[in-house]
PAKE-448802 format. One record per residue (C-alpha): residue number from 1; x, y, z; residue in one letter. Coordinates in steps of 0.1 Angstrom, whole numbers, plus 2048, in hexadecimal, padded with zeros to 3 digits. Layout:
# residues N
+-------+-----+-----+-----+--------+
| marse |   u |   v |   w | tortor |
+-------+-----+-----+-----+--------+
|   NUM |   X |   Y |   Z |      A |
...
+-------+-----+-----+-----+--------+
This chain:
# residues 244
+-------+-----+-----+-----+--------+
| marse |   u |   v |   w | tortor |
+-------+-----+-----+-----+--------+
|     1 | 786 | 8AD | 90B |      X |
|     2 | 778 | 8B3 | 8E8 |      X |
|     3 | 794 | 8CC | 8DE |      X |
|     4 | 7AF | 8B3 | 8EF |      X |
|     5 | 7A3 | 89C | 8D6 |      X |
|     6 | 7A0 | 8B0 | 8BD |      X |
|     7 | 7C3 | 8BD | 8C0 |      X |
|     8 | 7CF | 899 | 8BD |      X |
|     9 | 7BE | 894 | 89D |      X |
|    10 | 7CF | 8B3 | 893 |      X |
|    11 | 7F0 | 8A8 | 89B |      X |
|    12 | 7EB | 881 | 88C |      X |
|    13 | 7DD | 891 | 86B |      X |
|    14 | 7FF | 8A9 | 867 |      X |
|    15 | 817 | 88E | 871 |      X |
|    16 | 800 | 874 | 859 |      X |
|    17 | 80A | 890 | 83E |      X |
|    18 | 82D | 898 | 848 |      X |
|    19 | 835 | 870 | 846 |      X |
|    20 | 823 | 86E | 828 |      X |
|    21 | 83A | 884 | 817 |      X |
|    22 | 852 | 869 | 806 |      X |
|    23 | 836 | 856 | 7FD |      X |
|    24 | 826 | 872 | 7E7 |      X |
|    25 | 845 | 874 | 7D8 |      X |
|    26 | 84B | 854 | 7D0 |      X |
|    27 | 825 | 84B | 7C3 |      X |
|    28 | 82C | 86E | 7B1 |      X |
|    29 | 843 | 85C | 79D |      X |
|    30 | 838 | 83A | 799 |      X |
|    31 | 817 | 845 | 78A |      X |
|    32 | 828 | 851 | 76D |      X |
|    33 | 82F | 831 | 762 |      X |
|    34 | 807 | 828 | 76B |      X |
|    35 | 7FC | 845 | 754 |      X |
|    36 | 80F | 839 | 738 |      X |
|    37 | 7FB | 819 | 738 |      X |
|    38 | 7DC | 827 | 73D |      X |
|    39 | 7E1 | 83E | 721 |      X |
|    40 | 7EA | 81E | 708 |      X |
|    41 | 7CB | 811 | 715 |      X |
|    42 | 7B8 | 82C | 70A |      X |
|    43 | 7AA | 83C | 72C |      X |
|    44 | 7AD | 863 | 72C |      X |
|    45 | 7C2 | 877 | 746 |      X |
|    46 | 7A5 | 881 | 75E |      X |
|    47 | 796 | 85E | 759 |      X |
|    48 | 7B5 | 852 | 768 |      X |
|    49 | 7BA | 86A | 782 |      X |
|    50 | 798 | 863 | 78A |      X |
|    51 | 7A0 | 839 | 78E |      X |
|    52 | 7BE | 843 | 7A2 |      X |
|    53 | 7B1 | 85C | 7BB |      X |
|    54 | 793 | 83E | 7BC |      X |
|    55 | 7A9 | 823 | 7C6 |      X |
|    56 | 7CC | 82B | 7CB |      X |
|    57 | 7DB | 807 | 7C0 |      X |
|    58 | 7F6 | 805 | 7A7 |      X |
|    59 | 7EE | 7DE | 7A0 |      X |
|    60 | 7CC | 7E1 | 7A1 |      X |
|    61 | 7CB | 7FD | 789 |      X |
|    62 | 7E6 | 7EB | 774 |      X |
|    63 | 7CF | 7D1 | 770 |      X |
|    64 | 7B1 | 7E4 | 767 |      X |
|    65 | 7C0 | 7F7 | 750 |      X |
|    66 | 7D3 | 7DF | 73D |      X |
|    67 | 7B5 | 7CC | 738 |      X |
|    68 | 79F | 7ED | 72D |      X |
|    69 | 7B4 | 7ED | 710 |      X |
|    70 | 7AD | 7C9 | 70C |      X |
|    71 | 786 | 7CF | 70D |      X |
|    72 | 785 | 7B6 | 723 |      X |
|    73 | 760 | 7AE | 732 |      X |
|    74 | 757 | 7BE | 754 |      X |
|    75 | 755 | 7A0 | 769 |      X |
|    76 | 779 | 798 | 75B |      X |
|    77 | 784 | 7BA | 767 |      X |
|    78 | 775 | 7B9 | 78A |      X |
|    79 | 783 | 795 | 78F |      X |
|    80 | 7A5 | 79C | 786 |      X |
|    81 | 7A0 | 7BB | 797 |      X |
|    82 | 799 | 7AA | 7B7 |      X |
|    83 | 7B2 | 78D | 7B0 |      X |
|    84 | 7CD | 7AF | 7B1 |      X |
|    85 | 7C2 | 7C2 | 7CD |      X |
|    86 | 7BB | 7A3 | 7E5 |      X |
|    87 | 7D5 | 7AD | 7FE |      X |
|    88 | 7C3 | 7CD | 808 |      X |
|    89 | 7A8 | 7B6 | 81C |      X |
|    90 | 7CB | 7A2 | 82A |      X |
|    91 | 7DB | 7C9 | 834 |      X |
|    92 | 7B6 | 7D5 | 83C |      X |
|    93 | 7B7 | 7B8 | 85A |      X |
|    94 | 7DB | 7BE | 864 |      X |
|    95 | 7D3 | 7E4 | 86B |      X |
|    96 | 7AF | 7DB | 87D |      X |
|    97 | 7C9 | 7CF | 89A |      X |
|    98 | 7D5 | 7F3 | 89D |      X |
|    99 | 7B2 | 804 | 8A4 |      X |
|   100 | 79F | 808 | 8C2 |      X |
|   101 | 781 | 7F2 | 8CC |      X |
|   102 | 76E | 81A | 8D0 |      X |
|   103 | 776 | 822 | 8AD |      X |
|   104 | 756 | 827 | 899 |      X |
|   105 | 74F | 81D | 879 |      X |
|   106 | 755 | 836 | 864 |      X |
|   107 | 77A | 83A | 86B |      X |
|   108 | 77A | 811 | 864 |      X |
|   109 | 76D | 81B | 842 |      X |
|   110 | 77F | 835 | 839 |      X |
|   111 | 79F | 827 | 83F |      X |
|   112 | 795 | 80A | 82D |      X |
|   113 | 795 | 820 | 80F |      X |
|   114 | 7B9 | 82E | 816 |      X |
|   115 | 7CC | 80F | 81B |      X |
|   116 | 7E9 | 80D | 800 |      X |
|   117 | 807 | 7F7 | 807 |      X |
|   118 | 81D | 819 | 814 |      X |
|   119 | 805 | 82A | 826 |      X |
|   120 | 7FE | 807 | 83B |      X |
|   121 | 823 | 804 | 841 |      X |
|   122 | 822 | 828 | 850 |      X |
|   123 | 805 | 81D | 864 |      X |
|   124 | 80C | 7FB | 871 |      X |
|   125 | 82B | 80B | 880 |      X |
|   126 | 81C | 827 | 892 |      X |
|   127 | 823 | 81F | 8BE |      X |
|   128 | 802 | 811 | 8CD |      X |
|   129 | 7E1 | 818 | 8BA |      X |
|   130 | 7DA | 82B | 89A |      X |
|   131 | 7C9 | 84C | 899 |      X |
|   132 | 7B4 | 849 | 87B |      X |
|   133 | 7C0 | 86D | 872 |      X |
|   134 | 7E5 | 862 | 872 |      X |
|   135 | 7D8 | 84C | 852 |      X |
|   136 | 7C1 | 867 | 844 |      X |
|   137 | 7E3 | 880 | 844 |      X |
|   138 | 7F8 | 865 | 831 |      X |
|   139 | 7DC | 863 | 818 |      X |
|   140 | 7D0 | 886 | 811 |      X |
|   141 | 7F8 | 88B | 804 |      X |
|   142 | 7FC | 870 | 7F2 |      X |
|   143 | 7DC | 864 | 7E1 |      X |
|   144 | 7DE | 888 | 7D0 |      X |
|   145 | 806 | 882 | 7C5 |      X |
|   146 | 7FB | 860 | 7B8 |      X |
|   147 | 7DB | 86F | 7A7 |      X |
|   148 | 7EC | 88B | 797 |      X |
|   149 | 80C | 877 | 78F |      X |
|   150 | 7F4 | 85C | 779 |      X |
|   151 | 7E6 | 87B | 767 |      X |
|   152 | 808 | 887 | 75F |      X |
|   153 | 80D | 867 | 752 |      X |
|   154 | 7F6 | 868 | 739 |      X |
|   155 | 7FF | 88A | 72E |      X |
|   156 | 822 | 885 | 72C |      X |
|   157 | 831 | 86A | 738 |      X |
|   158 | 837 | 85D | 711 |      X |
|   159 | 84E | 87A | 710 |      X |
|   160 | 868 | 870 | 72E |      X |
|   161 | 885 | 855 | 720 |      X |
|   162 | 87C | 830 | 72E |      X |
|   163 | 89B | 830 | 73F |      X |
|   164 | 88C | 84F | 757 |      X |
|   165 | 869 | 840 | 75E |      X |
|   166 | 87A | 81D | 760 |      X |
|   167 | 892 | 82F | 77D |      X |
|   168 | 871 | 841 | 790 |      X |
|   169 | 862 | 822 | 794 |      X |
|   170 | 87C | 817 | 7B2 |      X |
|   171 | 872 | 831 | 7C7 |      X |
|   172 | 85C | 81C | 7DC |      X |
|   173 | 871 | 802 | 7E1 |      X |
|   174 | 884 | 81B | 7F0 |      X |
|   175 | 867 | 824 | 807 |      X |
|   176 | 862 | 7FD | 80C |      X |
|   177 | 887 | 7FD | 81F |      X |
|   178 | 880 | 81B | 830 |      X |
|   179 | 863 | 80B | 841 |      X |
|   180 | 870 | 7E8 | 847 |      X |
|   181 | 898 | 7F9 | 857 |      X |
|   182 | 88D | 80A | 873 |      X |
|   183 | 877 | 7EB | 884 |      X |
|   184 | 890 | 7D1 | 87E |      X |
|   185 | 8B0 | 7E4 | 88C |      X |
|   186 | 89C | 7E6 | 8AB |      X |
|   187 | 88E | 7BF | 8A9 |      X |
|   188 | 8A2 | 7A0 | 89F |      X |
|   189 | 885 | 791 | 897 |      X |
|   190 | 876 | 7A9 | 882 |      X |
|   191 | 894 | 7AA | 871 |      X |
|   192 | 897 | 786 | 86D |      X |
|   193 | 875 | 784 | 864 |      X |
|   194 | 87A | 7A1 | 846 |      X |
|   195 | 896 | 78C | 839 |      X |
|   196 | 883 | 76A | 838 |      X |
|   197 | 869 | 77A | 826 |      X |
|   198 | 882 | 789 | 80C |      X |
|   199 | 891 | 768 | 804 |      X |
|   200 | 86D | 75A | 803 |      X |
|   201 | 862 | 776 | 7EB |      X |
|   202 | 881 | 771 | 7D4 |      X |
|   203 | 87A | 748 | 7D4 |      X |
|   204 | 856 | 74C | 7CB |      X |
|   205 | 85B | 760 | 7AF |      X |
|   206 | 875 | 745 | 7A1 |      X |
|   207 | 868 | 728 | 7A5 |      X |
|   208 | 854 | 720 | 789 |      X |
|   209 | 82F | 70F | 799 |      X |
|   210 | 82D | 72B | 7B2 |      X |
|   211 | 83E | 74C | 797 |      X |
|   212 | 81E | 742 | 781 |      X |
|   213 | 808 | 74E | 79E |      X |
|   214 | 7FD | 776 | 79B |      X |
|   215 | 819 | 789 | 7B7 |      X |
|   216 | 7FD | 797 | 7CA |      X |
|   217 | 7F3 | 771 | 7D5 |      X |
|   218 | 814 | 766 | 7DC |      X |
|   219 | 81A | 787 | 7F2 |      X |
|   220 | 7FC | 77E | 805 |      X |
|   221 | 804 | 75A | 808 |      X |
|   222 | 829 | 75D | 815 |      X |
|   223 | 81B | 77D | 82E |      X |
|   224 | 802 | 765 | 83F |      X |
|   225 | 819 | 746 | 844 |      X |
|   226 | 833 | 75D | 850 |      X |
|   227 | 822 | 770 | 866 |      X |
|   228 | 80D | 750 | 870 |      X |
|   229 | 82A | 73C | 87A |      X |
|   230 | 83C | 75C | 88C |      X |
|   231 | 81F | 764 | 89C |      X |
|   232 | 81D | 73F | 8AA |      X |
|   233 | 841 | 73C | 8B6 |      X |
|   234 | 848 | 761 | 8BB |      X |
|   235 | 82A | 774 | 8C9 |      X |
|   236 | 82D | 792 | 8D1 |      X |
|   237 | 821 | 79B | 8F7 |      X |
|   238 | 80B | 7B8 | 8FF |      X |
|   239 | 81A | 7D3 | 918 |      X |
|   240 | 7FE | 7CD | 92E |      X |
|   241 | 7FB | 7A6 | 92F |      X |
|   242 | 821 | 7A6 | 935 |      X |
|   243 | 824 | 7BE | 953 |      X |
|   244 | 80B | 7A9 | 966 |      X |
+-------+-----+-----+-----+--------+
C-alpha cells in the first residue's frame, strides 16, 4: 500500500515537472525584466534571487521593489504588498476544491506557498483531485528558472536591447492560451465563459473609474462575479450526484 502510494507521488512529481517545463521557461524570461528593476532599486543579485525564490510573484515583487527604491516605510510596503498579491487567497480557495477531505495539513501549507498564477492553471485543470506532488513538480522547475532568471537580471539584463526584454515578456501570455484552449474546445461554456471575461478585462482597463483601480483588484473582482453568476445558472454536476 505504502509503495503504491508512494509510486503515485513519484509519478505526480515527474509529470508536475514535465508540465512545468514551459513555465520555467517563460518565468526564465520574464524575470529579466524583474531583475532590471530591482537592480535600479538598489537590491543586489542574491538579495533578489533570494525575494524571488521567497515568493515567486512578479506583481508582488514589482511592487516591493519599486517602492525599495522609493524608501518607502515598511507598513507602506507590506500594504501595497498585500493590496498586489490579494488574488493568491482568491486562487488559494479555488484550488482548496481540488483536494481531499484526508489531506493533512502540511500539504495545505505547502501548496499555499507554491501557488503562482501558472502553476494554478496547471493545477486546477488536472482530472479529479490534486496530488499535492503534481504541484510540488511544477514548482521545484520553475521557482528555480524564475529565481535564477531575476538574478540574471540584475547582472545583465542592462545589457540586452529593450526591444529583446520587451519581446520575453509575452511568453506567458502565451502559456495563458495554452491553459485556457484546451478546456474551452471541449466546453461551450468554458469557452464562452473565457471570452466574457476577455471583453470584461479589456473594458475595465478602459474605462476610466474602474482603470484607476490596481489590475490585481479588478482581476479578482470580474473572476468572482463571473464565476459567481456561472456558477448560479451553470453548475457544474458531480459524476456521482448525476449517476444517481
Amino acid at each position: 500500500m505504502r509503495n503504491n502510494l508512494e509510486t503515485n507521488n513519484r509519478i505526480a512529481f515527474l509529470t508536475g515537472m514535465r508540465h512545468g517545463i514551459p513555465i520555467a521557461l517563460g518565468y526564465f524570461a520574464v524575470a529579466f525584466t524583474l531583475g532590471i528593476v530591482a537592480k535600479k532599486a538598489g537590491v543586489t543579485a542574491m538579495q533578489s534571487m533570494i525575494v524571488s525564490a521567497t515568493n515567486a510573484a512578479s506583481a508582488g515583487e514589482y511592487v516591493g521593489f519599486t517602492l525599495i527604491g522609493a524608501k518607502a516605510a515598511y507598513i507602506e510596503l507590506a500594504i501595497m504588498t498585500l493590496v498586489a498579491n490579494a488574488r493568491y487567497m482568491l486562487l488559494s480557495c479555488a484550488l482548496s476544491q481540488k483536494l481531499s477531505d484526508k489531506m493533512r495539513n502540511i500539504h495545505r501549507f505547502l501548496l499555499g506557498c507554491f501557488i503562482t498564477d501558472e502553476i494554478f492553471g496547471i493545477s486546477i485543470a488536472v482530472p479529479g483531485k490534486l496530488n499535492p506532488f503534481y504541484t510540488y513538480g511544477a514548482a521545484a522547475i520553475s521557482v528555480p528558472a524564475w529565481s535564477v532568471g531575476t538574478y540574471l537580471g540584475v547582472v545583465m539584463g542592462n545589457i540586452l536591447p529593450t526591444n529583446v526584454v520587451s519581446a520575453l515578456s509575452v511568453g506567458l501570455y502565451g502559456m495563458f492560451i495554452a491553459i485556457i484552449i484546451p478546456p474551452s474546445k471541449k466546453d461551450k461554456t468554458i469557452a464562452s465563459l473565457v471570452v466574457i471575461s476577455m471583453i470584461a478585462s479589456y473594458m475595465s482597463a478602459r474605462i476610466p473609474v474602474i482603470a484607476s483601480i490596481s489590475s490585481g483588484t479588478r482581476i479578482i473582482f470580474i473572476t468572482v462575479v463571473i464565476s459567481s453568476v456561472a456558477a448560479l445558472l451553470l453548475p457544474v454536476k458531480e459524476e456521482g450526484k448525476e449517476q444517481s
